[in-house]
PyMOL Python script that loads the backbone (N, CA, C, O; Angstrom):
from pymol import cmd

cmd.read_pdbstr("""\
ATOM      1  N   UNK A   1     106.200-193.880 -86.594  1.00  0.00           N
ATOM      2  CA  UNK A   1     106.002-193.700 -88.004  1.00  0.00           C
ATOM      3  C   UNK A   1     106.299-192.243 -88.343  1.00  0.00           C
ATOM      4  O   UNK A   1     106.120-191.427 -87.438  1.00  0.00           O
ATOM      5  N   UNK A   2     106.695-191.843 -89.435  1.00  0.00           N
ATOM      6  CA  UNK A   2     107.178-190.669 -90.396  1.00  0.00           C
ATOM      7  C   UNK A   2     106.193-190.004 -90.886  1.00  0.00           C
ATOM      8  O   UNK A   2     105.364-190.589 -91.583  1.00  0.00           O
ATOM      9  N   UNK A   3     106.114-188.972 -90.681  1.00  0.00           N
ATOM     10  CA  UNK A   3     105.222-188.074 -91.100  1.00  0.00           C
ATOM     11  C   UNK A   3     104.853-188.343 -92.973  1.00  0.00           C
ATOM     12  O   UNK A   3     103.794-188.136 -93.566  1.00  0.00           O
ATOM     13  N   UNK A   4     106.193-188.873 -93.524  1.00  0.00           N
ATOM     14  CA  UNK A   4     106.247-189.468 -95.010  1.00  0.00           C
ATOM     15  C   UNK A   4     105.739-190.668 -95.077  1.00  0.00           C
ATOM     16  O   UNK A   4     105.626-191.017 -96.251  1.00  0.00           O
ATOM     17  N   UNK A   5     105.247-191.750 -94.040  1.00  0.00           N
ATOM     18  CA  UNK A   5     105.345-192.929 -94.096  1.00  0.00           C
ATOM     19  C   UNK A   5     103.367-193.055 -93.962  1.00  0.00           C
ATOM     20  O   UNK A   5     102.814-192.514 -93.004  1.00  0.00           O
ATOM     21  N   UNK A   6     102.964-193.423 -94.481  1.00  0.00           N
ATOM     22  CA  UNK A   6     101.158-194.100 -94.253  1.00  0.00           C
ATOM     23  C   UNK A   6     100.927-195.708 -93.628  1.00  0.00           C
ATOM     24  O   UNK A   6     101.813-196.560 -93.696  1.00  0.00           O
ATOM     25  N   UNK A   7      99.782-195.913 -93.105  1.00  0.00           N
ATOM     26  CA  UNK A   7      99.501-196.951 -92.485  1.00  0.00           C
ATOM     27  C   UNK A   7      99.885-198.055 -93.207  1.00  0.00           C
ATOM     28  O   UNK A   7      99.641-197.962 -94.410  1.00  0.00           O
ATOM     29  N   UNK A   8     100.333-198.921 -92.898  1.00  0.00           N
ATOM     30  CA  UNK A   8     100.219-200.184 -93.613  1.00  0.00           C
ATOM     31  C   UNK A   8      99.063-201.133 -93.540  1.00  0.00           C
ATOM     32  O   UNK A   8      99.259-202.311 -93.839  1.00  0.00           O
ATOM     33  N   UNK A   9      97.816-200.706 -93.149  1.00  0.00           N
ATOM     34  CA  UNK A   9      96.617-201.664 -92.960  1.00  0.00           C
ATOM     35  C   UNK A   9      95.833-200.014 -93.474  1.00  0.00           C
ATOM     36  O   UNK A   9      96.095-198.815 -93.568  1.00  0.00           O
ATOM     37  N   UNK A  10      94.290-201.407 -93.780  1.00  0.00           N
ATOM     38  CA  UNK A  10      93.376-200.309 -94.303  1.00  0.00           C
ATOM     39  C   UNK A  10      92.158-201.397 -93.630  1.00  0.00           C
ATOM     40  O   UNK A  10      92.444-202.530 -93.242  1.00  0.00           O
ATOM     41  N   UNK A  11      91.101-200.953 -93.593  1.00  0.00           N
ATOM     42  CA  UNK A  11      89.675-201.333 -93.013  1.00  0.00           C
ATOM     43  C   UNK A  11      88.794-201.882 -93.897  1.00  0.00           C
ATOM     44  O   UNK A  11      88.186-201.008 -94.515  1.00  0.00           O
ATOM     45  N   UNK A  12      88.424-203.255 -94.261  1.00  0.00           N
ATOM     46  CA  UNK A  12      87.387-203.991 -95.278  1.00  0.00           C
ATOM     47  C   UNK A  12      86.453-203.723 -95.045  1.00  0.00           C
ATOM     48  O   UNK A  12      86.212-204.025 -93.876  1.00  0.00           O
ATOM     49  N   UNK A  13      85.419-203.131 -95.669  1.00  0.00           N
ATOM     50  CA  UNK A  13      83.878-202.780 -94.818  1.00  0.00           C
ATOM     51  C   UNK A  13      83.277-203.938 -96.079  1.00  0.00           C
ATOM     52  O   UNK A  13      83.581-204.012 -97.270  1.00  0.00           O
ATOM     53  N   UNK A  14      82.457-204.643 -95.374  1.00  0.00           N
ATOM     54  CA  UNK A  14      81.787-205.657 -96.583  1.00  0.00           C
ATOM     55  C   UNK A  14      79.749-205.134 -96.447  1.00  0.00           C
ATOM     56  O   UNK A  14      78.842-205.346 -95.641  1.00  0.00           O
ATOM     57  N   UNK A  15      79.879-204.523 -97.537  1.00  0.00           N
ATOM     58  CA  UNK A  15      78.523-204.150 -97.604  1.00  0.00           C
ATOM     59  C   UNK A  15      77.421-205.137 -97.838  1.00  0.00           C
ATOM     60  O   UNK A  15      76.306-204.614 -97.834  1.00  0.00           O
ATOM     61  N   UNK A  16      77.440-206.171 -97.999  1.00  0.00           N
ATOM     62  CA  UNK A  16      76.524-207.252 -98.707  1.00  0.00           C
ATOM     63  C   UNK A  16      76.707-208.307 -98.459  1.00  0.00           C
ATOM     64  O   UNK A  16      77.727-208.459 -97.786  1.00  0.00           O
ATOM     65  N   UNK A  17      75.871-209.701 -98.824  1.00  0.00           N
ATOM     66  CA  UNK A  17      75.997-210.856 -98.778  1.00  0.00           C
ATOM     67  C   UNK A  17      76.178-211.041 -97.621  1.00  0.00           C
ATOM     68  O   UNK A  17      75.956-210.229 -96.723  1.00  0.00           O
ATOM     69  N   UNK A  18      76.880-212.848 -97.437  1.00  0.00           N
ATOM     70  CA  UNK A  18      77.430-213.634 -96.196  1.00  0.00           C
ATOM     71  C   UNK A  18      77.953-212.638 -94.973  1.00  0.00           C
ATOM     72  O   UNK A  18      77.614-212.730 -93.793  1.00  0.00           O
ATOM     73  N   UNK A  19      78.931-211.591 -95.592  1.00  0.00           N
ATOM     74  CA  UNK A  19      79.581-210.615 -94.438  1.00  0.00           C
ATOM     75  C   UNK A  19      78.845-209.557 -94.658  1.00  0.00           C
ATOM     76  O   UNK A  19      79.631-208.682 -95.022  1.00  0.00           O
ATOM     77  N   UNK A  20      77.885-209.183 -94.643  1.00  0.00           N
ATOM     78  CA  UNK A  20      77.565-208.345 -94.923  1.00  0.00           C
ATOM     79  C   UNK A  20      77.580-207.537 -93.216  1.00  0.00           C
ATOM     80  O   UNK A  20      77.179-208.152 -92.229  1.00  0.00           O
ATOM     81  N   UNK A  21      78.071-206.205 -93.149  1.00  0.00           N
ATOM     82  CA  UNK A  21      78.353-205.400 -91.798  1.00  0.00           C
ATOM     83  C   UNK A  21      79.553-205.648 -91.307  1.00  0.00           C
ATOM     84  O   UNK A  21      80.028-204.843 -90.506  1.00  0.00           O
ATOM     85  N   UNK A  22      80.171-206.627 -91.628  1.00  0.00           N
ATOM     86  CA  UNK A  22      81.724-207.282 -91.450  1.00  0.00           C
ATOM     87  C   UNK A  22      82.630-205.834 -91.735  1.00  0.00           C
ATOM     88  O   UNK A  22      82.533-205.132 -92.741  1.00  0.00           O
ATOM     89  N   UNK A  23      83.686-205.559 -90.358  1.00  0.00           N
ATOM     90  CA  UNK A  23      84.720-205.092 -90.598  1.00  0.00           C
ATOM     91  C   UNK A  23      86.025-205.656 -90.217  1.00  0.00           C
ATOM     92  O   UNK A  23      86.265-206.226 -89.153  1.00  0.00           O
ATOM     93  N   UNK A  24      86.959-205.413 -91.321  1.00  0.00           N
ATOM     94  CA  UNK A  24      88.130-206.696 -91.027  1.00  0.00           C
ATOM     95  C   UNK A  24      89.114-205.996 -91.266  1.00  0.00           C
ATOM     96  O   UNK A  24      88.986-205.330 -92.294  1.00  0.00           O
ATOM     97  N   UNK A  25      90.391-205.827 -90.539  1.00  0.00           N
ATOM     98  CA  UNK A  25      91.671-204.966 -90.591  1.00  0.00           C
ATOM     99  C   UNK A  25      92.272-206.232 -92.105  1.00  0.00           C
ATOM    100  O   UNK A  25      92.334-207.455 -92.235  1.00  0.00           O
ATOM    101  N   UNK A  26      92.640-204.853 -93.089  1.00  0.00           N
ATOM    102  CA  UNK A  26      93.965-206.296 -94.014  1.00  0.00           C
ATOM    103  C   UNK A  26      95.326-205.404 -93.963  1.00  0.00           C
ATOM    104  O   UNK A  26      95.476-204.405 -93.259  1.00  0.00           O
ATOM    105  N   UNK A  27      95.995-205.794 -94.580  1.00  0.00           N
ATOM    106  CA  UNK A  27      97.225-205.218 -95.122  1.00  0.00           C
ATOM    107  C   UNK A  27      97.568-204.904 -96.560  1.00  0.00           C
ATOM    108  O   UNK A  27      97.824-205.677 -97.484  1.00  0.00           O
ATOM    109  N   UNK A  28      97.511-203.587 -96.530  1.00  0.00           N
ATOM    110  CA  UNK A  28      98.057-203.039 -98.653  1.00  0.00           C
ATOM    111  C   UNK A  28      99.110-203.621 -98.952  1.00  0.00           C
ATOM    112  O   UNK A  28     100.135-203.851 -98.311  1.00  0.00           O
ATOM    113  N   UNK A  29      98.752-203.876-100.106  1.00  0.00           N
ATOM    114  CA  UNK A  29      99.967-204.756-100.823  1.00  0.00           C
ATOM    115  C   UNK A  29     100.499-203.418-101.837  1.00  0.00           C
ATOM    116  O   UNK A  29      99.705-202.726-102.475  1.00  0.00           O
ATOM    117  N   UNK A  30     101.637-203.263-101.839  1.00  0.00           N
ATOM    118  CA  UNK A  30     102.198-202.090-102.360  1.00  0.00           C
ATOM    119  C   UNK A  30     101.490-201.176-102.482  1.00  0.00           C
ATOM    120  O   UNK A  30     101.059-200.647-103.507  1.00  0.00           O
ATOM    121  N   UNK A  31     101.264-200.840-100.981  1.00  0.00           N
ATOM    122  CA  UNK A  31     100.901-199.164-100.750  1.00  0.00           C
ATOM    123  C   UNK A  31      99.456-199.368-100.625  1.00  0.00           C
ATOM    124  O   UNK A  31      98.817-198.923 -99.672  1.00  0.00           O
ATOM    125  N   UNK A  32      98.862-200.142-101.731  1.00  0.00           N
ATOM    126  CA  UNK A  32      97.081-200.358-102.143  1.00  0.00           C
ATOM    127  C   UNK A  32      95.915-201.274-101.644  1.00  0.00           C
ATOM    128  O   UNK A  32      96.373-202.383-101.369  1.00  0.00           O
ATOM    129  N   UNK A  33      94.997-201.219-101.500  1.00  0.00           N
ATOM    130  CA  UNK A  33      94.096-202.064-101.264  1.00  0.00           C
ATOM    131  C   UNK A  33      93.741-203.338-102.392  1.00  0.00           C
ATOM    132  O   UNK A  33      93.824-203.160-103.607  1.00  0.00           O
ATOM    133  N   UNK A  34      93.351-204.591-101.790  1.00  0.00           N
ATOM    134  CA  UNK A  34      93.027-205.747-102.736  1.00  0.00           C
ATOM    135  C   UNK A  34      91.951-205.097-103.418  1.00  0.00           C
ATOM    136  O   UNK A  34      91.018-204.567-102.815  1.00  0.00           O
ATOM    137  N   UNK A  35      92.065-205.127-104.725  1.00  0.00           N
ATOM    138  CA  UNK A  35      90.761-205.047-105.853  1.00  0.00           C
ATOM    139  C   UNK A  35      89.553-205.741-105.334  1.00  0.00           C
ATOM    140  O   UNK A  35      88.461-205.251-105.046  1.00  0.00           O
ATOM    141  N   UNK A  36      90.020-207.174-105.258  1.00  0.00           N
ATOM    142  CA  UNK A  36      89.095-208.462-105.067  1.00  0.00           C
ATOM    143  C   UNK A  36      89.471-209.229-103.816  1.00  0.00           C
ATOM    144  O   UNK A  36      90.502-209.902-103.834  1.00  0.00           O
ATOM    145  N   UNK A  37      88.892-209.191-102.985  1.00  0.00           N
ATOM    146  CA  UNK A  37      88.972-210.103-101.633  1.00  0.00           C
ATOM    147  C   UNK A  37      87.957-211.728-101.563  1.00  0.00           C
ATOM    148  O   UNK A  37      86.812-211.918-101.975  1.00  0.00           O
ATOM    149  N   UNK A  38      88.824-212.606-100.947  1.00  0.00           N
ATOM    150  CA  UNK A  38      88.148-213.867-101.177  1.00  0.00           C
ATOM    151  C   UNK A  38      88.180-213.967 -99.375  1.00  0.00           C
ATOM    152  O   UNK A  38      89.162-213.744 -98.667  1.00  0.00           O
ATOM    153  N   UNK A  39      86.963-214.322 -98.978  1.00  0.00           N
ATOM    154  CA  UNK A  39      87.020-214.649 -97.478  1.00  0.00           C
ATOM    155  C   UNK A  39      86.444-215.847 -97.462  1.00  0.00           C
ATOM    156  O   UNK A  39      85.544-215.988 -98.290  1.00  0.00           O
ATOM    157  N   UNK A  40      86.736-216.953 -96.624  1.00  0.00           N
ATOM    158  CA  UNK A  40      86.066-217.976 -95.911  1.00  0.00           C
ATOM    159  C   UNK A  40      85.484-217.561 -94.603  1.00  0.00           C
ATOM    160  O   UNK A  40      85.871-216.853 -93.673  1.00  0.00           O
ATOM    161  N   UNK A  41      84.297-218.332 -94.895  1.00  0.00           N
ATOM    162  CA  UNK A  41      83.337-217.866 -93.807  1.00  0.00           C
ATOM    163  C   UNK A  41      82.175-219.880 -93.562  1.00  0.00           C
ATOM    164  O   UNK A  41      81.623-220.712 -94.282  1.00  0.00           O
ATOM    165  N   UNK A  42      82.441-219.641 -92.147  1.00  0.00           N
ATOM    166  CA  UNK A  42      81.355-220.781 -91.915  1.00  0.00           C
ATOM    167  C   UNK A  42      79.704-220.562 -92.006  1.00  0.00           C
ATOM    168  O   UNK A  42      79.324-219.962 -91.001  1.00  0.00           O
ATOM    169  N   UNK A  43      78.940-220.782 -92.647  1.00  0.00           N
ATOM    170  CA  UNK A  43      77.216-220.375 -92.924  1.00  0.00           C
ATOM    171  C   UNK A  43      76.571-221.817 -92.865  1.00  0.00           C
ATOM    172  O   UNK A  43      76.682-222.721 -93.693  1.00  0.00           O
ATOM    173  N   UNK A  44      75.917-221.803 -91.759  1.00  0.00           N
ATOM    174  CA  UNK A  44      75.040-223.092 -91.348  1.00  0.00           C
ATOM    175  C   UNK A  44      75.983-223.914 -91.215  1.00  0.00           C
ATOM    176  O   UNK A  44      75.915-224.703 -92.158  1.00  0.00           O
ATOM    177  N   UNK A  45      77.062-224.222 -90.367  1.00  0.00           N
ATOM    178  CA  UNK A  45      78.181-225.006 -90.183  1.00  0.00           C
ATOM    179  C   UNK A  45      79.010-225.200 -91.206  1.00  0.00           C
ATOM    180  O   UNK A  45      80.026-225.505 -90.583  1.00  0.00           O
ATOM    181  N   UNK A  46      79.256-225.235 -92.149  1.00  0.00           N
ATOM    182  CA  UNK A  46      79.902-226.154 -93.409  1.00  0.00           C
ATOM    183  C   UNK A  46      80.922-224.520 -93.605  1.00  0.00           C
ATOM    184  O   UNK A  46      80.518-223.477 -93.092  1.00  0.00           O
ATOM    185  N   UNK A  47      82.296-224.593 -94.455  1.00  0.00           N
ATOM    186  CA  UNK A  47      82.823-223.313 -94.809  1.00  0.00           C
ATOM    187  C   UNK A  47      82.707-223.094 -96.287  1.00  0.00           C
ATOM    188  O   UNK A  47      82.786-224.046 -97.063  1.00  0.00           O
ATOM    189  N   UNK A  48      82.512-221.804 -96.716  1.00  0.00           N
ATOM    190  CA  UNK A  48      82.325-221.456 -97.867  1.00  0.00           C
ATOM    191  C   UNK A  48      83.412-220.491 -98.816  1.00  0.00           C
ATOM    192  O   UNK A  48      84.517-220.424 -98.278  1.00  0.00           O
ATOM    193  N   UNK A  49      83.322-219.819 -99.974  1.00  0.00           N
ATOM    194  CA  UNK A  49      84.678-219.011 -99.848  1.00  0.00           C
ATOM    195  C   UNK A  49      83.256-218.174-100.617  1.00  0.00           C
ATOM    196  O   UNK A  49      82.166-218.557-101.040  1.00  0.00           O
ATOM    197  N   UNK A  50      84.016-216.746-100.509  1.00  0.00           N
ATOM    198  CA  UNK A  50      83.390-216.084-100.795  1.00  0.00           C
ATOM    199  C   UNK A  50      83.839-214.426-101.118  1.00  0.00           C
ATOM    200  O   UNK A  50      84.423-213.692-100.321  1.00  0.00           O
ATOM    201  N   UNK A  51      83.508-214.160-102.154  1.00  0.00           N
ATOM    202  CA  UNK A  51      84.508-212.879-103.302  1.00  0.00           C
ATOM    203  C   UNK A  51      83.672-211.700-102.925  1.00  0.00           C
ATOM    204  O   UNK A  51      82.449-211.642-102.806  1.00  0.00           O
ATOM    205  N   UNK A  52      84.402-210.950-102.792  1.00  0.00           N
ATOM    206  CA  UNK A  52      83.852-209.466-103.072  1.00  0.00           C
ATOM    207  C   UNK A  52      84.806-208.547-103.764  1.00  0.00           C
ATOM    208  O   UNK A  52      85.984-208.876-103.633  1.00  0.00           O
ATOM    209  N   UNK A  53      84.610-207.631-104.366  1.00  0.00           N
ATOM    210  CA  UNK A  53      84.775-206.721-105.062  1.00  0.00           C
ATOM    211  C   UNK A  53      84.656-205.423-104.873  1.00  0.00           C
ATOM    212  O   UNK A  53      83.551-204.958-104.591  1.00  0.00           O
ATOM    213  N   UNK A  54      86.177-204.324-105.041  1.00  0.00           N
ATOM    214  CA  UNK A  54      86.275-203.327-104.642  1.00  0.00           C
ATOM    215  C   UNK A  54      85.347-202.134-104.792  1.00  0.00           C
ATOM    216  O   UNK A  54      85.140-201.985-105.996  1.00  0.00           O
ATOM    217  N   UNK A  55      84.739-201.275-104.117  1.00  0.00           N
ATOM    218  CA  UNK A  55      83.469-200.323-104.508  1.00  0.00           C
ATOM    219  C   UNK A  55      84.183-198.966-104.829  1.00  0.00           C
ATOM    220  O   UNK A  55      84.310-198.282-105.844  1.00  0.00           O
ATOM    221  N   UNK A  56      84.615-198.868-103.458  1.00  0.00           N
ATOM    222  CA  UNK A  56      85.400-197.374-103.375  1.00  0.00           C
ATOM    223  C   UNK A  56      86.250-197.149-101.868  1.00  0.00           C
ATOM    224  O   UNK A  56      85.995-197.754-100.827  1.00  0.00           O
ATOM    225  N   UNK A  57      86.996-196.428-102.003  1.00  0.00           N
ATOM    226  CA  UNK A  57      88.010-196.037-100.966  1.00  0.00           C
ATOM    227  C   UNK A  57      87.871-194.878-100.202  1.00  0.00           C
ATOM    228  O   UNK A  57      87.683-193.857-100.864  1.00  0.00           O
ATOM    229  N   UNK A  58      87.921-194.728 -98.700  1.00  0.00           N
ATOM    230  CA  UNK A  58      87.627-193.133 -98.091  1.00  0.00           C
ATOM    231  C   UNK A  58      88.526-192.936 -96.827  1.00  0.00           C
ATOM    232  O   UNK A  58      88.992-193.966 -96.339  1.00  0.00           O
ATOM    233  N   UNK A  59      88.713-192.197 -96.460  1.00  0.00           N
ATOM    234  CA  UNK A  59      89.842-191.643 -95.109  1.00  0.00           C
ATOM    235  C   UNK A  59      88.676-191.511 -94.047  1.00  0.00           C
ATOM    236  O   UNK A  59      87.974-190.503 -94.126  1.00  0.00           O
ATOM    237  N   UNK A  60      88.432-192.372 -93.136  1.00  0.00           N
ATOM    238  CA  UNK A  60      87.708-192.457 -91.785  1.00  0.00           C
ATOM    239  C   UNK A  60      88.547-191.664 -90.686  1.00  0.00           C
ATOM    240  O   UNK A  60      89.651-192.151 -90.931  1.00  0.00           O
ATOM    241  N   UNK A  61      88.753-190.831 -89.710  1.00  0.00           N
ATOM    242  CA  UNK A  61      89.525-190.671 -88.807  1.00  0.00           C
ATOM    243  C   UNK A  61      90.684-191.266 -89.032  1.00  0.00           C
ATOM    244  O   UNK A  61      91.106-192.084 -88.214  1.00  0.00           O
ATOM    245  N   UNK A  62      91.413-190.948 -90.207  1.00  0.00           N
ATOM    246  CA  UNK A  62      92.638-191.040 -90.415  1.00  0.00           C
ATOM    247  C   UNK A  62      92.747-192.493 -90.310  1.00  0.00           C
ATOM    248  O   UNK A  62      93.605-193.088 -89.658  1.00  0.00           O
ATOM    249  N   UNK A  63      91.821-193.011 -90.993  1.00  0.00           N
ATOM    250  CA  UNK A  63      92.257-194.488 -91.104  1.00  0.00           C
ATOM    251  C   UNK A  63      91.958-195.105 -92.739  1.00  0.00           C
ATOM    252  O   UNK A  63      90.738-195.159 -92.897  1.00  0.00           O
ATOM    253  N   UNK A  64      92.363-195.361 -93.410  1.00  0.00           N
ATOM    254  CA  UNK A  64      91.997-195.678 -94.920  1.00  0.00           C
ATOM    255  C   UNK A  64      90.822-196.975 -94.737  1.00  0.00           C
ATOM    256  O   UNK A  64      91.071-198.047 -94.186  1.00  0.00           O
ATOM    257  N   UNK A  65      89.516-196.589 -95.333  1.00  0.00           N
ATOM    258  CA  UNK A  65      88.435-197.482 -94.992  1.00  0.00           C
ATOM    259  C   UNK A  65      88.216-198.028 -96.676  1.00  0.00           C
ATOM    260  O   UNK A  65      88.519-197.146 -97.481  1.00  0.00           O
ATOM    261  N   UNK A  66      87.823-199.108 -97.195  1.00  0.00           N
ATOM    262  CA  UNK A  66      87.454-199.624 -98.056  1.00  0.00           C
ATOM    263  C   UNK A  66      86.410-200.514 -98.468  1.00  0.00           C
ATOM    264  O   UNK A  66      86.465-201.707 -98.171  1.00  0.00           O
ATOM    265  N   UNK A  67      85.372-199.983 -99.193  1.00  0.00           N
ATOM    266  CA  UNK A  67      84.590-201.025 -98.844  1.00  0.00           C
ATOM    267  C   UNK A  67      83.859-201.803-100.347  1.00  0.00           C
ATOM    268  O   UNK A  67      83.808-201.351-101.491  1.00  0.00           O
ATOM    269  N   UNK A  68      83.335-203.163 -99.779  1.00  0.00           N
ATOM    270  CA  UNK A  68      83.388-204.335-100.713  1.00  0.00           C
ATOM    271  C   UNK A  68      82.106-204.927-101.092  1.00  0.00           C
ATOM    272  O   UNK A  68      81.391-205.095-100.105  1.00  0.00           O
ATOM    273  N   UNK A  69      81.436-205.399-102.493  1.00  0.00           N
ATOM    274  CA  UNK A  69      80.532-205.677-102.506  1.00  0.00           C
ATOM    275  C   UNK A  69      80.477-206.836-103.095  1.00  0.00           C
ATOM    276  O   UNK A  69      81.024-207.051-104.177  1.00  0.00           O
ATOM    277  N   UNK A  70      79.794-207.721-102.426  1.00  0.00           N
ATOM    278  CA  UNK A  70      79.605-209.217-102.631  1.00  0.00           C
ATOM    279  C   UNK A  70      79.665-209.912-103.936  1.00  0.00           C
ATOM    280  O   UNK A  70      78.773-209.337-104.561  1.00  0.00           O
ATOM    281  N   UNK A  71      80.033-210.553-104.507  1.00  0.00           N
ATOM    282  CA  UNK A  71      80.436-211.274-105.996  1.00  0.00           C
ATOM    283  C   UNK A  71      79.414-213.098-106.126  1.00  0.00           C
ATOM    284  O   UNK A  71      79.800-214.264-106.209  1.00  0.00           O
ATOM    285  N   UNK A  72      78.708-212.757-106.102  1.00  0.00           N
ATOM    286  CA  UNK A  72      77.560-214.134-105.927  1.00  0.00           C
ATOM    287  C   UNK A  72      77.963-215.090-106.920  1.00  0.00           C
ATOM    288  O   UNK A  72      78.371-216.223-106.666  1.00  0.00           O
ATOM    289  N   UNK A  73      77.851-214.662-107.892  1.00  0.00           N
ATOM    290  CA  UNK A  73      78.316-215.698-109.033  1.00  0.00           C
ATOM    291  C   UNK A  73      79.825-216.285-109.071  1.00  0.00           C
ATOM    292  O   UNK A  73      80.143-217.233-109.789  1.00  0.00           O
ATOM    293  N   UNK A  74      80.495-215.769-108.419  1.00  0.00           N
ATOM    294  CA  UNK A  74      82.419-216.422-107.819  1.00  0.00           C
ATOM    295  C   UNK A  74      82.336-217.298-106.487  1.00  0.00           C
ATOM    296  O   UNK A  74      83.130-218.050-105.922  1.00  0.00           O
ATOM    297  N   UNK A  75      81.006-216.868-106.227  1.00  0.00           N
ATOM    298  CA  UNK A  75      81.410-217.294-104.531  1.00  0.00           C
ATOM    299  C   UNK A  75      80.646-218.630-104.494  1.00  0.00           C
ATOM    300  O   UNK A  75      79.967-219.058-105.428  1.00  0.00           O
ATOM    301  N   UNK A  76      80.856-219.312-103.173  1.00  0.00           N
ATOM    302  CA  UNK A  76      80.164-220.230-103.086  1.00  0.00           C
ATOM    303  C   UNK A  76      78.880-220.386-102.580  1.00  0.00           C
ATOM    304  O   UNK A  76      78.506-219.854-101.535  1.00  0.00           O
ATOM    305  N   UNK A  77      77.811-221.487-103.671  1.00  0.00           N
ATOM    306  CA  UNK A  77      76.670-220.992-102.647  1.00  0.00           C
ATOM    307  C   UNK A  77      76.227-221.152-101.541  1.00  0.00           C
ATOM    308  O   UNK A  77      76.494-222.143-100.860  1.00  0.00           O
ATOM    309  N   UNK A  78      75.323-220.021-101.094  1.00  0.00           N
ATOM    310  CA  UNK A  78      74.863-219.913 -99.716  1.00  0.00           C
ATOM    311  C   UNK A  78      72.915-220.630 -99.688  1.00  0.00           C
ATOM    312  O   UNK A  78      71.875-220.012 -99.457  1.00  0.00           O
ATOM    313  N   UNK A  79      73.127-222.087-100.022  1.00  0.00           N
ATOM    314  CA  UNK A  79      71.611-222.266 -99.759  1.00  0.00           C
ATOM    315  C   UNK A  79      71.506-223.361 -98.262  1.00  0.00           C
ATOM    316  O   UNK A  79      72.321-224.200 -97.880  1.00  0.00           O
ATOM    317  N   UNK A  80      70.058-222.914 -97.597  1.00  0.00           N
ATOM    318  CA  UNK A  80      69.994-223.623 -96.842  1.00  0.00           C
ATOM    319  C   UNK A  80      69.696-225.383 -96.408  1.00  0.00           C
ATOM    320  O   UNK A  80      68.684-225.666 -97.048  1.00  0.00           O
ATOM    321  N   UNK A  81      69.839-225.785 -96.154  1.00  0.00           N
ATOM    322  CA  UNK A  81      69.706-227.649 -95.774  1.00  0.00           C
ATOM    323  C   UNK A  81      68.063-227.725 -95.448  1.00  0.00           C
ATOM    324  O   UNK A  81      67.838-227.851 -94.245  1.00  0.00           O
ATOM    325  N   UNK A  82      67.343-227.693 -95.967  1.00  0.00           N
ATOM    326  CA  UNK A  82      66.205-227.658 -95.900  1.00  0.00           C
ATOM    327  C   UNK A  82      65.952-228.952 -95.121  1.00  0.00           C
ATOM    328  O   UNK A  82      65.050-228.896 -94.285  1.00  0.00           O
ATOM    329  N   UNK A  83      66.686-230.247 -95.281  1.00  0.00           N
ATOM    330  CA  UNK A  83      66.220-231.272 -95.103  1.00  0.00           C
ATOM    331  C   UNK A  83      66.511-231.414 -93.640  1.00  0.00           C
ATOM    332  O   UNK A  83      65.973-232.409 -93.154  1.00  0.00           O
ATOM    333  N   UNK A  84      67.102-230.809 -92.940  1.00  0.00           N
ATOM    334  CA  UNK A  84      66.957-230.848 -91.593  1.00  0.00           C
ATOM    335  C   UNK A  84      66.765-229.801 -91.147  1.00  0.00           C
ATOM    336  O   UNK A  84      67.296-229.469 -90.088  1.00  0.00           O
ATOM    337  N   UNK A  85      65.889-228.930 -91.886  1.00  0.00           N
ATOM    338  CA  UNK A  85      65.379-227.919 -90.806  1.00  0.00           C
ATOM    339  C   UNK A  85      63.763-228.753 -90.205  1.00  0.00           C
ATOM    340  O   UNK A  85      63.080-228.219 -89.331  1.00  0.00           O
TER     341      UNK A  85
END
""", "prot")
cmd.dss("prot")
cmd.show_as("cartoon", "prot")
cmd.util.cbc("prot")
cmd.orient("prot")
C-alpha cells in the first residue's frame, strides 16, 4: 500500500444491545464507514436482525475504529421463551 492510499476496512465496535462488546472487521464503502449497520445474530437459537447506528469514529493504532449503538425499535425483538424455560 501507498503512503497516499488508507485501509480499506475499519473496526465495528458495538457498544450495546444483542452485540454488545462485539468487534467485527467491515469494509468502507467509498472511503467511509456504514452510518447504519444491520447484523444477524442467533439469541436463544432462533436468528434475529438487528440495527445499530453510527456514534463516532477514532484512529486506534493506526487502524480506523468505529463504534455503534444499538437501534431497539428497528431491530428485532430480543424476548425470552419463557415457556420453556
Amino acid at each position: 500500500m501507498s503512503d497516499n492510499e488508507t485501509s480499506a476496512e475499519y473496526i465495528a465496535e458495538f457498544l450495546d444491545g444483542p452485540l454488545e462488546g462485539e468487534y467485527v472487521p467491515r469494509v468502507l464503502v467509498d472511503g467511509r464507514p456504514d452510518e447504519r449497520v444491520g447484523m444477524i445474530a442467533a439469541v436463544e437459537g432462533l436468528e434475529s436482525v438487528f440495527w445499530y447506528e453510527l456514534v463516532d469514529s477514532r484512529e486506534v493504532d493506526g487502524q480506523q475504529r468505529v463504534r455503534y449503538r444499538f437501534d431497539a425499535g428497528d431491530s428485532d425483538p430480543v424476548e425470552p421463551d419463557d415457556e420453556n424455560d
